[in-house]
C-alpha distance (Angstrom), angle and dihedral (degrees) to the residues before:
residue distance angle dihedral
X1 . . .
X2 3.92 . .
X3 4.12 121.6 .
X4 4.12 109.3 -121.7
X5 4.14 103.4 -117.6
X6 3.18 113.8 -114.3
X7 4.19 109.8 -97.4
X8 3.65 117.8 -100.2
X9 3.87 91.6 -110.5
X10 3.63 114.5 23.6
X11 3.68 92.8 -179.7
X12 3.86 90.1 63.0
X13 3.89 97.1 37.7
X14 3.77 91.4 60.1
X15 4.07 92.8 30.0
X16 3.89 78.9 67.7
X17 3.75 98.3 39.6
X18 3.73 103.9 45.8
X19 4.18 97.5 22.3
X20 3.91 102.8 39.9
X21 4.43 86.5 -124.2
X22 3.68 131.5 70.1
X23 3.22 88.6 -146.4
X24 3.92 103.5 52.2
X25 3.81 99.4 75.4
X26 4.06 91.9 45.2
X27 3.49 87.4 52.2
X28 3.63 93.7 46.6
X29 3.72 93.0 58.7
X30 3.60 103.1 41.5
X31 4.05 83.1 55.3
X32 3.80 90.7 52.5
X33 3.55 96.5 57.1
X34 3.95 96.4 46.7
X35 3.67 108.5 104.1
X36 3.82 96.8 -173.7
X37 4.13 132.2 38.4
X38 3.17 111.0 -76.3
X39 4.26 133.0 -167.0
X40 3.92 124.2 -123.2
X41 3.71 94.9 -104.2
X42 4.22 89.3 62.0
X43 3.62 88.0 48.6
X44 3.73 87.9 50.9
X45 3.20 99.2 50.7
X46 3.51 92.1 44.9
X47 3.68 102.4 59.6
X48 4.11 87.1 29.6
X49 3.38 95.3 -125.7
X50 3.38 129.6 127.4
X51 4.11 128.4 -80.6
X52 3.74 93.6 -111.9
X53 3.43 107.8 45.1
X54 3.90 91.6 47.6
X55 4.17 96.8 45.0
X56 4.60 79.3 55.6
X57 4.32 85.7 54.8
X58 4.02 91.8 42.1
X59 3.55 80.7 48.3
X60 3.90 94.4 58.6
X61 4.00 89.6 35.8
X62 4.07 87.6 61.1
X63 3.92 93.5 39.5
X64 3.75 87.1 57.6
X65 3.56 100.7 51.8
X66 3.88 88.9 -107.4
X67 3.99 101.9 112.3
X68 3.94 124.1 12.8
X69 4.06 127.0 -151.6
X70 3.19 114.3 -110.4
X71 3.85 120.9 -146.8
X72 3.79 118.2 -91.1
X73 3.34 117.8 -108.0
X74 4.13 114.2 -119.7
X75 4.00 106.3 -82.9
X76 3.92 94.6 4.4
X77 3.74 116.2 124.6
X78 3.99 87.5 -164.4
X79 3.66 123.0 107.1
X80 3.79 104.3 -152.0
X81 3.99 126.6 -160.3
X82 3.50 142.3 -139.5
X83 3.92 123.9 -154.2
X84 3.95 109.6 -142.9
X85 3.82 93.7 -142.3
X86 3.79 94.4 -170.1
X87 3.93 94.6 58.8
X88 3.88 99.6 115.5
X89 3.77 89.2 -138.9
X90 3.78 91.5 78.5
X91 3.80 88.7 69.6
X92 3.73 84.8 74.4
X93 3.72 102.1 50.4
X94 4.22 74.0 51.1
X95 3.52 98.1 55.8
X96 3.99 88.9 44.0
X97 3.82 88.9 47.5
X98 4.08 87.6 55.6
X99 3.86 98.2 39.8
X100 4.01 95.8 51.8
X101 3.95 86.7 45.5
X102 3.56 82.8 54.3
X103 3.89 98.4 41.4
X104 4.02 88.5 52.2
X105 3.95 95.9 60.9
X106 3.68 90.7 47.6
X107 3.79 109.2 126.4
């Protein structure tokens, strides 16, 4: 009986399993580690993936109390965010973080 390889990007492969979007768990990490606000393009080009598919996930993030908007600063186009590190649901993307780290080392 042969072992299944682990997939190229674990984080992805169970991003789309467990979170409906490849892109959702990627996104959720690259947030975590941000220690500052940061603007849409960052995040973008953080998860390499393009503008408009990440500004639809920050989206989500701020609807559920995750992230916040911050104002705009006077003459800047950029819409900057702010990860609310004490919302519990960040535990999750956590967890998820640590389980597909886990999942890609698997013989």
């Amino acid at each position: 009986m042969e072992s299944e390889s682990p997939p190229a990007d674990p984080v992805q492969e169970l991003s789309a399993a467990l979170f409906g979007r490849a892109l959702r768990l990627p996104l959720g990490i690259w947030v975590r580690a941000q220690t500052e606000p940061f603007f849409q393009r960052q995040a973008s080009d953080g998860v390499g993936m393009p503008q408009t598919y990440v500004r639809k996930e920050l989206a989500v993030l701020v609807s559920l109390g995750m992230l916040r908007e911050l104002p705009r600063a006077e003459g800047d186009k950029r819409l900057f965010y702010d990860q609310l590190t004490d919302h519990p649901w960040w535990l999750i993307i956590d967890a998820a973080a640590h389980a597909a780290e886990l999942y890609g080392r698997a013989p």
